[in-house]
Chimera marker file (.cmm) of the C-alpha trace (Angstrom):
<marker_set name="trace">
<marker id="1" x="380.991" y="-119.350" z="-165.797" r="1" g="1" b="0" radius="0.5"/>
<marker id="2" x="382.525" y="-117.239" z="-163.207" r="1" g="1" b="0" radius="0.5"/>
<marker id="3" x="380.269" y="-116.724" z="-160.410" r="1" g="1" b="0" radius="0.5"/>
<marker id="4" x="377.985" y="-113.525" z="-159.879" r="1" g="1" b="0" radius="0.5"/>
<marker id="5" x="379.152" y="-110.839" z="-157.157" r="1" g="1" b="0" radius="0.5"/>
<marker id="6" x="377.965" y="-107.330" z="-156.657" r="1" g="1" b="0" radius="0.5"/>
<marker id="7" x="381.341" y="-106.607" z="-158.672" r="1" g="1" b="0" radius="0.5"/>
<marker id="8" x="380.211" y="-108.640" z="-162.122" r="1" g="1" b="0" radius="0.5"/>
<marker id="9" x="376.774" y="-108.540" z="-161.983" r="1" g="1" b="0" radius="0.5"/>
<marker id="10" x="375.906" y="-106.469" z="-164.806" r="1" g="1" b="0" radius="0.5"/>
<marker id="11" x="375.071" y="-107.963" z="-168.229" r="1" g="1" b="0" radius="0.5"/>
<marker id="12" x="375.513" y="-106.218" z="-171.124" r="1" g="1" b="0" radius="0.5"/>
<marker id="13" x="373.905" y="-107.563" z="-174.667" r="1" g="1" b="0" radius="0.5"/>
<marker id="14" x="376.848" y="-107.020" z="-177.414" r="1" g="1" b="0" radius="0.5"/>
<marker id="15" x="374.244" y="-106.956" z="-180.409" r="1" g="1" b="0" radius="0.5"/>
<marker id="16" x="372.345" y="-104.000" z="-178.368" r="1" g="1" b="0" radius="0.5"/>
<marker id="17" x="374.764" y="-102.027" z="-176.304" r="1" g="1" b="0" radius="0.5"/>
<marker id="18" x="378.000" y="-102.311" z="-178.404" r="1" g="1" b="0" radius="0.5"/>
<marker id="19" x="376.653" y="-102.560" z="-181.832" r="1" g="1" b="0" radius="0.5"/>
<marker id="20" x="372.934" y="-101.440" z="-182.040" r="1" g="1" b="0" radius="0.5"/>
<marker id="21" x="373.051" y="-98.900" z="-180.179" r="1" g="1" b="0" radius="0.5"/>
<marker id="22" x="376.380" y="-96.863" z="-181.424" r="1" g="1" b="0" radius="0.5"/>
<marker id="23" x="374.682" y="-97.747" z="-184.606" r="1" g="1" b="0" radius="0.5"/>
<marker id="24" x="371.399" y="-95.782" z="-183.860" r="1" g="1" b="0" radius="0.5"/>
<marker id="25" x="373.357" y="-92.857" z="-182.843" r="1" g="1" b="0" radius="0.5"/>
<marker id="26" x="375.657" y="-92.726" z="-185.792" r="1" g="1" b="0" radius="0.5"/>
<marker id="27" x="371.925" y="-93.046" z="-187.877" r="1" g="1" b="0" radius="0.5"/>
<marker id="28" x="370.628" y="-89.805" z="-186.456" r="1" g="1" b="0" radius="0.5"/>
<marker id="29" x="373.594" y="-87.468" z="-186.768" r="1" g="1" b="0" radius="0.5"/>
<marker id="30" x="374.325" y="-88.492" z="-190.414" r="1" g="1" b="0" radius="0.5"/>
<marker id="31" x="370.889" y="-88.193" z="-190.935" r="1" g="1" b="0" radius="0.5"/>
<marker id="32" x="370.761" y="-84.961" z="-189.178" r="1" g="1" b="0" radius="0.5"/>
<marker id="33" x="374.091" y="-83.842" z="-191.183" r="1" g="1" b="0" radius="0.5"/>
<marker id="34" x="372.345" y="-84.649" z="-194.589" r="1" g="1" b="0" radius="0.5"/>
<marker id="35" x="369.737" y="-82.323" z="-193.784" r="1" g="1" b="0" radius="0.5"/>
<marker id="36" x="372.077" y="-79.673" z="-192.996" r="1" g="1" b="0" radius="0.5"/>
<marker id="37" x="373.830" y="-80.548" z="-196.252" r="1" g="1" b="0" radius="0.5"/>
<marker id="38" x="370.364" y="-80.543" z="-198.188" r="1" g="1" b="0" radius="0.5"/>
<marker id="39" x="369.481" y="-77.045" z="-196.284" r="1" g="1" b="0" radius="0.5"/>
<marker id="40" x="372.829" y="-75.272" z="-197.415" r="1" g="1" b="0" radius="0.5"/>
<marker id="41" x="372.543" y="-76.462" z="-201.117" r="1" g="1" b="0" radius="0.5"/>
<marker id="42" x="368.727" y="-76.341" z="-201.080" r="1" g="1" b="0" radius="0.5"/>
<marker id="43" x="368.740" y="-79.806" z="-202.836" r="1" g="1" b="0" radius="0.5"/>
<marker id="44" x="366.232" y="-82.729" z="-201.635" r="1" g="1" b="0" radius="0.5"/>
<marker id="45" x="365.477" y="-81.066" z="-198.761" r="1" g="1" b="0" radius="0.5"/>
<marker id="46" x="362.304" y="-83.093" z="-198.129" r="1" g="1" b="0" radius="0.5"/>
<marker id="47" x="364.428" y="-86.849" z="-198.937" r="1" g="1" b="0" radius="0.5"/>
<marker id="48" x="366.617" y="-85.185" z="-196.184" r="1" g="1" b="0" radius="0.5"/>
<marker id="49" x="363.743" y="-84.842" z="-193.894" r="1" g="1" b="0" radius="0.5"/>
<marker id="50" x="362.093" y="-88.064" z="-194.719" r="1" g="1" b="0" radius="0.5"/>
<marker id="51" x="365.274" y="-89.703" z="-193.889" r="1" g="1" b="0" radius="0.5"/>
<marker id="52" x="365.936" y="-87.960" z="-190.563" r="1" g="1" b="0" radius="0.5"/>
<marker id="53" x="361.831" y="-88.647" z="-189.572" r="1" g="1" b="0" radius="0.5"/>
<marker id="54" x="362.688" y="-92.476" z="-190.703" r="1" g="1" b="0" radius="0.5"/>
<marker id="55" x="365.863" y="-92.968" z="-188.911" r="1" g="1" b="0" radius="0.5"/>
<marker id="56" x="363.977" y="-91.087" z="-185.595" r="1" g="1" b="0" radius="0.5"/>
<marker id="57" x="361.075" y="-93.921" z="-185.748" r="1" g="1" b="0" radius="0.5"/>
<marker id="58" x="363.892" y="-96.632" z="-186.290" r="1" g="1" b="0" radius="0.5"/>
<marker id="59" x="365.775" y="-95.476" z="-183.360" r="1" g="1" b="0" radius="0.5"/>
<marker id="60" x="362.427" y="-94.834" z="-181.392" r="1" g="1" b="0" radius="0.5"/>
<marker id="61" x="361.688" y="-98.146" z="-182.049" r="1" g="1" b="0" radius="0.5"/>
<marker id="62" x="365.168" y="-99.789" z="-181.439" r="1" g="1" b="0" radius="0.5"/>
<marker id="63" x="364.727" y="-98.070" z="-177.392" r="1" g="1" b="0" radius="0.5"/>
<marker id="64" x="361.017" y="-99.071" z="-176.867" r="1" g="1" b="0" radius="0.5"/>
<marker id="65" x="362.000" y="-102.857" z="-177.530" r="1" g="1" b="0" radius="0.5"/>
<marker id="66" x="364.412" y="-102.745" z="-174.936" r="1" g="1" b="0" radius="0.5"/>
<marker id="67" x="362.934" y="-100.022" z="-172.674" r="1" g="1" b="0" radius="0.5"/>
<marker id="68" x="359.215" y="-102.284" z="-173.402" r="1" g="1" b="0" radius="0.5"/>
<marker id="69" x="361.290" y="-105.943" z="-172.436" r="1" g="1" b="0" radius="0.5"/>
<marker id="70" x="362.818" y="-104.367" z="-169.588" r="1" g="1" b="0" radius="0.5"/>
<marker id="71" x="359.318" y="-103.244" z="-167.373" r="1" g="1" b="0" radius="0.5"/>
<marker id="72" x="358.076" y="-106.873" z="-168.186" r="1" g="1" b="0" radius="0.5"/>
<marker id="73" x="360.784" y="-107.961" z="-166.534" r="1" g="1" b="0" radius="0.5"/>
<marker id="74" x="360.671" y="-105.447" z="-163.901" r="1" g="1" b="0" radius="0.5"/>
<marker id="75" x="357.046" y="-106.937" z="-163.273" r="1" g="1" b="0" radius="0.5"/>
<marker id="76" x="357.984" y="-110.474" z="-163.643" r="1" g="1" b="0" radius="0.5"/>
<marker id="77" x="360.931" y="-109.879" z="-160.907" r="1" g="1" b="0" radius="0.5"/>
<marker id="78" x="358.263" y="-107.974" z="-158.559" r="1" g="1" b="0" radius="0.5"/>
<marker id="79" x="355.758" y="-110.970" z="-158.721" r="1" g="1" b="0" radius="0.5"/>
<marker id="80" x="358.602" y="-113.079" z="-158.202" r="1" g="1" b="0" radius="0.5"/>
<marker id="81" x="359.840" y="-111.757" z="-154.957" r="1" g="1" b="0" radius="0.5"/>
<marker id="82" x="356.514" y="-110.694" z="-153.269" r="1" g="1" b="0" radius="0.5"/>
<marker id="83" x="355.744" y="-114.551" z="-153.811" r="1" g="1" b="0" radius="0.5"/>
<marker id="84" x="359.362" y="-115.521" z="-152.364" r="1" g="1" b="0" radius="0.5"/>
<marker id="85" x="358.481" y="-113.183" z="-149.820" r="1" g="1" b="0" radius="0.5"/>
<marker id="86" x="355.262" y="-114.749" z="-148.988" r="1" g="1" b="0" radius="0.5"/>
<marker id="87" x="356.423" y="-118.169" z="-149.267" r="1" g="1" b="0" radius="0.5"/>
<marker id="88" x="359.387" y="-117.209" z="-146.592" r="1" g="1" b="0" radius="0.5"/>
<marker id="89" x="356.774" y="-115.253" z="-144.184" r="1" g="1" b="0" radius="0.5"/>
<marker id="90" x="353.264" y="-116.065" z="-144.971" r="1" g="1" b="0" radius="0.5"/>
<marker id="91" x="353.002" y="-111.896" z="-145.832" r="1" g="1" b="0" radius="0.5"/>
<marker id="92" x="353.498" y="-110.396" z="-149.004" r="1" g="1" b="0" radius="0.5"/>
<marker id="93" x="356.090" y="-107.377" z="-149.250" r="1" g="1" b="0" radius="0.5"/>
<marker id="94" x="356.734" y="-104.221" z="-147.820" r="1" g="1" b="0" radius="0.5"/>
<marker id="95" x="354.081" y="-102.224" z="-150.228" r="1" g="1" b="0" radius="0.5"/>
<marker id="96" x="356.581" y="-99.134" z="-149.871" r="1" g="1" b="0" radius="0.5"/>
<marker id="97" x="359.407" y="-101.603" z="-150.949" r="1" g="1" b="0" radius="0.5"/>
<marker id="98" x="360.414" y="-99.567" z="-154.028" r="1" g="1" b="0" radius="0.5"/>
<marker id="99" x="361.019" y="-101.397" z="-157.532" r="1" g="1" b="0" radius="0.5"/>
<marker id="100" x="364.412" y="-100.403" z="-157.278" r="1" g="1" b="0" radius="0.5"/>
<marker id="101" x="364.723" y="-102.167" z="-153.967" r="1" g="1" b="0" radius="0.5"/>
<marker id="102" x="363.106" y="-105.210" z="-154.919" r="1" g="1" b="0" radius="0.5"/>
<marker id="103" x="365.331" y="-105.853" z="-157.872" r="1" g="1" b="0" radius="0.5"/>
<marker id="104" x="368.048" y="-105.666" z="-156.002" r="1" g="1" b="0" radius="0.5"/>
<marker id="105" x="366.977" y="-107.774" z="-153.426" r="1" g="1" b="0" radius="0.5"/>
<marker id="106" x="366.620" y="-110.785" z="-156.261" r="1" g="1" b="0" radius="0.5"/>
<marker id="107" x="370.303" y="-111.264" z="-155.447" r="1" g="1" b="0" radius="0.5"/>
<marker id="108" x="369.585" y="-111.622" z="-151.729" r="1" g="1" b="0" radius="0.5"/>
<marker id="109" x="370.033" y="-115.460" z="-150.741" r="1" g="1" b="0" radius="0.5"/>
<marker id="110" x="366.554" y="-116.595" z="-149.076" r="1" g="1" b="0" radius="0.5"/>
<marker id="111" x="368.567" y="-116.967" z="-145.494" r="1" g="1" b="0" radius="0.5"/>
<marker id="112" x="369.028" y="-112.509" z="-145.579" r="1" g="1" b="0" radius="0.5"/>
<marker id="113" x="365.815" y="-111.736" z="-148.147" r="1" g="1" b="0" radius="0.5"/>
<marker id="114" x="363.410" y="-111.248" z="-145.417" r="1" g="1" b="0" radius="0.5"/>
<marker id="115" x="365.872" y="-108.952" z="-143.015" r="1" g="1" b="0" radius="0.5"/>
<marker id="116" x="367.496" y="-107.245" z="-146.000" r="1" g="1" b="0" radius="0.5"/>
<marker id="117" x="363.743" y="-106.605" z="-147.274" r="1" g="1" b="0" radius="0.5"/>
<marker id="118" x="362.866" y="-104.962" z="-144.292" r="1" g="1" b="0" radius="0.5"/>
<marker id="119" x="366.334" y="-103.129" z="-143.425" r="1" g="1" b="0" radius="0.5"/>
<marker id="120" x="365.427" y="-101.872" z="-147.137" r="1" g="1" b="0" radius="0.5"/>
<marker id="121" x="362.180" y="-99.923" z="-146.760" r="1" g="1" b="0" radius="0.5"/>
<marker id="122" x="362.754" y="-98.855" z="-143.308" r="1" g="1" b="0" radius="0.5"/>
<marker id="123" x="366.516" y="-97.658" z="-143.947" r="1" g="1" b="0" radius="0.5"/>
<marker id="124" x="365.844" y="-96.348" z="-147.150" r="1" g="1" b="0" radius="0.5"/>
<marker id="125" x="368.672" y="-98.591" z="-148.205" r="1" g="1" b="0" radius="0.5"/>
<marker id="126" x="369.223" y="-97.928" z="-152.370" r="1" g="1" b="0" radius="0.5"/>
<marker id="127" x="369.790" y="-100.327" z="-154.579" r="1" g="1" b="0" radius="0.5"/>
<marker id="128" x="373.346" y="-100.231" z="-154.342" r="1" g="1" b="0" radius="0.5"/>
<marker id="129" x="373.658" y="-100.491" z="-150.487" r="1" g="1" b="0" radius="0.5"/>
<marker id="130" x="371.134" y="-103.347" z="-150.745" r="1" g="1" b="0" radius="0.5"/>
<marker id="131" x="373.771" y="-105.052" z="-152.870" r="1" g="1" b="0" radius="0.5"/>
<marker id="132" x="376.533" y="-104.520" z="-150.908" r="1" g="1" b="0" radius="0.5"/>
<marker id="133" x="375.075" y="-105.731" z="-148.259" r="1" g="1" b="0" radius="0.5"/>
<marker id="134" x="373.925" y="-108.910" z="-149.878" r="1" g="1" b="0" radius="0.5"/>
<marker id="135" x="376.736" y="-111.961" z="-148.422" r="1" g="1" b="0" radius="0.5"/>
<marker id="136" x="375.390" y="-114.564" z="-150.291" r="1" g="1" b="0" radius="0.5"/>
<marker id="137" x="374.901" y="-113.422" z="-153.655" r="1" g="1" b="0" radius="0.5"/>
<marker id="138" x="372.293" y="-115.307" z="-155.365" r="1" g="1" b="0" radius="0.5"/>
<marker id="139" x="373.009" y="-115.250" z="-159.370" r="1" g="1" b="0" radius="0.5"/>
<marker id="140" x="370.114" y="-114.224" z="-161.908" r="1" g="1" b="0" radius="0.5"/>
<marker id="141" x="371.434" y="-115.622" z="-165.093" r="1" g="1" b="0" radius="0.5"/>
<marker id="142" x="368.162" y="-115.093" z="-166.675" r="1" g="1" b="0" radius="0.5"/>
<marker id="143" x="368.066" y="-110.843" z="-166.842" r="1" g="1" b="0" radius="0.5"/>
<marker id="144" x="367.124" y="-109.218" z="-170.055" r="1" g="1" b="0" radius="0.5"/>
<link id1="1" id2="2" r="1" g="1" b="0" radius="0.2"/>
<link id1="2" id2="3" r="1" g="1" b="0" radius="0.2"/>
<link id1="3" id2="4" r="1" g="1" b="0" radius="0.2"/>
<link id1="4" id2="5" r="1" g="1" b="0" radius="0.2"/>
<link id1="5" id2="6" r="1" g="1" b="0" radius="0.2"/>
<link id1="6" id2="7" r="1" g="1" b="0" radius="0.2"/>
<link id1="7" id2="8" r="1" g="1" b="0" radius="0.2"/>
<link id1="8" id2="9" r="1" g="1" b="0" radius="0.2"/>
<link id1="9" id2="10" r="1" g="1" b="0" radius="0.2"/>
<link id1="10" id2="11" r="1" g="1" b="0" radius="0.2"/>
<link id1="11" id2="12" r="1" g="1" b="0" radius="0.2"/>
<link id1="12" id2="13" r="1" g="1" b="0" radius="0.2"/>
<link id1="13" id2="14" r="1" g="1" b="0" radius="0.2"/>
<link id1="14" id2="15" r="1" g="1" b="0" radius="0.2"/>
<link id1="15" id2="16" r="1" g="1" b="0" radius="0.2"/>
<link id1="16" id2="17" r="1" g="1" b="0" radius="0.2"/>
<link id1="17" id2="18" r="1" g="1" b="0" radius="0.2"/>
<link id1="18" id2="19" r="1" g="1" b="0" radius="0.2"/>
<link id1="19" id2="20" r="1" g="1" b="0" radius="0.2"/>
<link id1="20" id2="21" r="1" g="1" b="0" radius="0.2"/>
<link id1="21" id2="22" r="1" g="1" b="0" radius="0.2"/>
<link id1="22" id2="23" r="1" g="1" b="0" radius="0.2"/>
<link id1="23" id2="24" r="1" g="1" b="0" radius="0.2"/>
<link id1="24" id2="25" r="1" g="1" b="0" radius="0.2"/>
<link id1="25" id2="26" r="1" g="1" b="0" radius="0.2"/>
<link id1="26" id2="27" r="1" g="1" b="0" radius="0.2"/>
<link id1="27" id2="28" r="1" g="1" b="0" radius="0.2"/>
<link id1="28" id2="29" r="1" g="1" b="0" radius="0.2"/>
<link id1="29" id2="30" r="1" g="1" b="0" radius="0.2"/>
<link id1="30" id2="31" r="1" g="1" b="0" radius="0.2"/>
<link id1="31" id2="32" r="1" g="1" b="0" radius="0.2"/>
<link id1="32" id2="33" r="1" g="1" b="0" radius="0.2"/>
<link id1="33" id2="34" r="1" g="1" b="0" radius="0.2"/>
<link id1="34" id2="35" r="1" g="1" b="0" radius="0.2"/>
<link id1="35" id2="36" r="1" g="1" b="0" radius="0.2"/>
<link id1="36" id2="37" r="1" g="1" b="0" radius="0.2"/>
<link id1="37" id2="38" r="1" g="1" b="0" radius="0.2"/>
<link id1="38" id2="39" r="1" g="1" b="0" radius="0.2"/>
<link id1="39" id2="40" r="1" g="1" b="0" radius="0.2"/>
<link id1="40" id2="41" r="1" g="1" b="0" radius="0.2"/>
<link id1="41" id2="42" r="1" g="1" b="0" radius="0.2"/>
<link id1="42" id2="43" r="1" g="1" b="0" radius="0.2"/>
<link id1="43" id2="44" r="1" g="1" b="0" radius="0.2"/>
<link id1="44" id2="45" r="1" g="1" b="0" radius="0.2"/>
<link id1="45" id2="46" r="1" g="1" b="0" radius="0.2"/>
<link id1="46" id2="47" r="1" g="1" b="0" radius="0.2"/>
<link id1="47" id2="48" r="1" g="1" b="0" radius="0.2"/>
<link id1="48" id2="49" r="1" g="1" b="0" radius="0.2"/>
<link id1="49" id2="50" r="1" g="1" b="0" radius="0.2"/>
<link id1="50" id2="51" r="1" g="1" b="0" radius="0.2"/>
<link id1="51" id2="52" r="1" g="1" b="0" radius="0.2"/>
<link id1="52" id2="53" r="1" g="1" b="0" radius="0.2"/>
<link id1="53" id2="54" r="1" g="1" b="0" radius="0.2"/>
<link id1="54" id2="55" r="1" g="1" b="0" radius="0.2"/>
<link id1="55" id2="56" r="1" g="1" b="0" radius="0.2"/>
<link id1="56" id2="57" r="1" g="1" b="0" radius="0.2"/>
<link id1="57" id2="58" r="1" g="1" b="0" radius="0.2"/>
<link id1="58" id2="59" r="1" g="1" b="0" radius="0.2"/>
<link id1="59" id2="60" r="1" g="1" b="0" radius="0.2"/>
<link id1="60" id2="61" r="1" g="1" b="0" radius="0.2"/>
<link id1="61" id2="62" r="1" g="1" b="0" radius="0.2"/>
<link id1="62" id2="63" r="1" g="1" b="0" radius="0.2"/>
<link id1="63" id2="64" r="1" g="1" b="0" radius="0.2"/>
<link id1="64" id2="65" r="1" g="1" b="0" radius="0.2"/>
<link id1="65" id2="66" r="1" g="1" b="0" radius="0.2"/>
<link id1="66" id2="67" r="1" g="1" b="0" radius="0.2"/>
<link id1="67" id2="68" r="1" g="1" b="0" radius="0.2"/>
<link id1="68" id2="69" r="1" g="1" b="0" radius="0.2"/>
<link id1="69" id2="70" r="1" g="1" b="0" radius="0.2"/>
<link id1="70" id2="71" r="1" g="1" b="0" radius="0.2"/>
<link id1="71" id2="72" r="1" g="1" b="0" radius="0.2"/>
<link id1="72" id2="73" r="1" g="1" b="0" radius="0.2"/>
<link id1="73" id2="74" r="1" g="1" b="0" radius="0.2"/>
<link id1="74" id2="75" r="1" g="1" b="0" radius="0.2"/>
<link id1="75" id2="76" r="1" g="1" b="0" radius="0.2"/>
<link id1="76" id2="77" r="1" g="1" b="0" radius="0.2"/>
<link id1="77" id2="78" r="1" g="1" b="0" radius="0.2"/>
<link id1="78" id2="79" r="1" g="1" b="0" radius="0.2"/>
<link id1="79" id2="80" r="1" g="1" b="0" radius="0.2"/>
<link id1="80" id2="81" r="1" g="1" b="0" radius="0.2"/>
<link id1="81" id2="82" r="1" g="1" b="0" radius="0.2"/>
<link id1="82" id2="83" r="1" g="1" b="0" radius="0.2"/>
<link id1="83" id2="84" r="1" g="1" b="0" radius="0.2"/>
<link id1="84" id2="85" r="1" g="1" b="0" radius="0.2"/>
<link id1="85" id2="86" r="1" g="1" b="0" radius="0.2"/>
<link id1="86" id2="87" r="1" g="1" b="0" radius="0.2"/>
<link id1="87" id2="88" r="1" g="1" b="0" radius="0.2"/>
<link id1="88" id2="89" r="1" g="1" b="0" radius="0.2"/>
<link id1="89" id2="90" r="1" g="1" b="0" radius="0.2"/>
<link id1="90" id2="91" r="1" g="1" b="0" radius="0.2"/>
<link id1="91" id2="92" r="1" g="1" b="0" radius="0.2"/>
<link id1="92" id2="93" r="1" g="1" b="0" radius="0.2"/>
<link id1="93" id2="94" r="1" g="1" b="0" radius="0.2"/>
<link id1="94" id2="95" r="1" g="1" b="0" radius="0.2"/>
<link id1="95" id2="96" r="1" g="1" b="0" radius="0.2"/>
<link id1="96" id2="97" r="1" g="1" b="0" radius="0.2"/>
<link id1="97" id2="98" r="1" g="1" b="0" radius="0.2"/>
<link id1="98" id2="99" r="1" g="1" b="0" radius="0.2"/>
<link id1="99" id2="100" r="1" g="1" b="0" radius="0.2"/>
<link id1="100" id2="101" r="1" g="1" b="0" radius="0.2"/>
<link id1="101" id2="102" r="1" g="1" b="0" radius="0.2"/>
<link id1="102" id2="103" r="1" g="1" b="0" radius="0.2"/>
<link id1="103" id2="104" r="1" g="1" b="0" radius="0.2"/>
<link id1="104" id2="105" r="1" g="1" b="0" radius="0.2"/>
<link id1="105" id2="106" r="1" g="1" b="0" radius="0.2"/>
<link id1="106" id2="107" r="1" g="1" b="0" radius="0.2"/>
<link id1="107" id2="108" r="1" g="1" b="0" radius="0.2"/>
<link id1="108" id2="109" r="1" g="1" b="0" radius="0.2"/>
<link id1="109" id2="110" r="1" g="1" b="0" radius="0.2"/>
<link id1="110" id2="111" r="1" g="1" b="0" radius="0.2"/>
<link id1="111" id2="112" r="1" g="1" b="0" radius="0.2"/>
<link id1="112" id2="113" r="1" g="1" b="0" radius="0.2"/>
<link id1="113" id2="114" r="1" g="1" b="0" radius="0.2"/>
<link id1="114" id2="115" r="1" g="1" b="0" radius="0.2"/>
<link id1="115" id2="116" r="1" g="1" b="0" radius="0.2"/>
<link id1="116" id2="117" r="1" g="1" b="0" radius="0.2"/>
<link id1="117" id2="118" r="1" g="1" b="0" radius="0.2"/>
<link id1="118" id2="119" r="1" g="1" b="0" radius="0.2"/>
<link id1="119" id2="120" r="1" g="1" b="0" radius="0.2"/>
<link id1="120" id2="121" r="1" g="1" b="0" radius="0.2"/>
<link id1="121" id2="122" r="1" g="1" b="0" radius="0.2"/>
<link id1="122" id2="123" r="1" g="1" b="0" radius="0.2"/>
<link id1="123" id2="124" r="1" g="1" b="0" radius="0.2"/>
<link id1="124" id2="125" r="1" g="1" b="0" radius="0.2"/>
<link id1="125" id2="126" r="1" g="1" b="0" radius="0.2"/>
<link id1="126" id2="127" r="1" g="1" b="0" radius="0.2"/>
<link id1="127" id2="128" r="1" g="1" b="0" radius="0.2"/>
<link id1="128" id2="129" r="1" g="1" b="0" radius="0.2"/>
<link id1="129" id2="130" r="1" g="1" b="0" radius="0.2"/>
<link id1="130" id2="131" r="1" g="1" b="0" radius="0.2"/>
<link id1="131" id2="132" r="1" g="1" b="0" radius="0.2"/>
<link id1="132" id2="133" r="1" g="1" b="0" radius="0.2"/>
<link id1="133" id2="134" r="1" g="1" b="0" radius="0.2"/>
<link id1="134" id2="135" r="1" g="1" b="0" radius="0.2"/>
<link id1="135" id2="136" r="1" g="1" b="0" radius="0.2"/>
<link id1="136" id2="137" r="1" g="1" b="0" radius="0.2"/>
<link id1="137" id2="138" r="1" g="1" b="0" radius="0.2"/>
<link id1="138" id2="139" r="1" g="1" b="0" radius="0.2"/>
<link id1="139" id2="140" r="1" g="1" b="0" radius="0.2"/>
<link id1="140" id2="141" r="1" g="1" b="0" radius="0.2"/>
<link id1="141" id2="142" r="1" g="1" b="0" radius="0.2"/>
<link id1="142" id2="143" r="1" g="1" b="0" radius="0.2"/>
<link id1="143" id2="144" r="1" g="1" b="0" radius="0.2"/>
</marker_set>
């Protein structure tokens, strides 16, 4: 496996982004074109509805999974590094450390995690810049 840099670091999930989620899109507009269909010809105009409200839970549903798996591990990964943190400095974190920041900091090797952390919240660095500024990248082949 090739090893992870700021430039390869995001993971995309084939099933979800490439298949599922096309998929849910494709759902609502034929769903939403069957009730324009049903509306001009003033046939089964409530099936037509049912099936738009049905494929709207569905695709509800389909988001929240992802959208539900991704704050756990938003929590998970803010637990993690306050603990790092401590470990490293006997203090927890920055409490203005934003989330944003801290996940980004995950990648930070535990030689530049404490600077970084601190260049972070009193920089303002974002995300990004944290990244970038990361020289030894350290992988997280575990990410939802």
């Amino acid at each position: 496996m090739k090893q992870q840099s700021f430039d390869n670091y995001v993971r995309y999930h084939p099933l979800f982004h490439f298949f599922g989620a096309p998929l849910a899109l494709i759902t609502i507009i034929g769903s939403i074109v069957n009730l324009c269909f049903a509306i001009k010809n003033s046939d089964h105009v409530w099936l037509a509805i049912f099936i738009l409200v049905t494929s709207l839970l569905l695709v509800i549903s389909f988001f929240l999974t992802r959208f539900y798996s991704n704050k756990v591990q938003d929590r998970v990964i803010r637990m993690e590094e306050n603990f790092r943190h401590f470990t490293l400095t006997g203090k927890p974190l920055n409490p203005n450390t934003t989330m944003g920041q801290i996940i980004a900091l995950r990648f930070a090797s535990d030689e530049e995690f404490v600077e970084l952390s601190e260049r972070a919240v009193n920089e303002g660095m974002s995300s990004k810049e944290i990244k970038q500024n990361i020289k030894n990248w350290r992988a997280d082949e575990y990410r939802v």
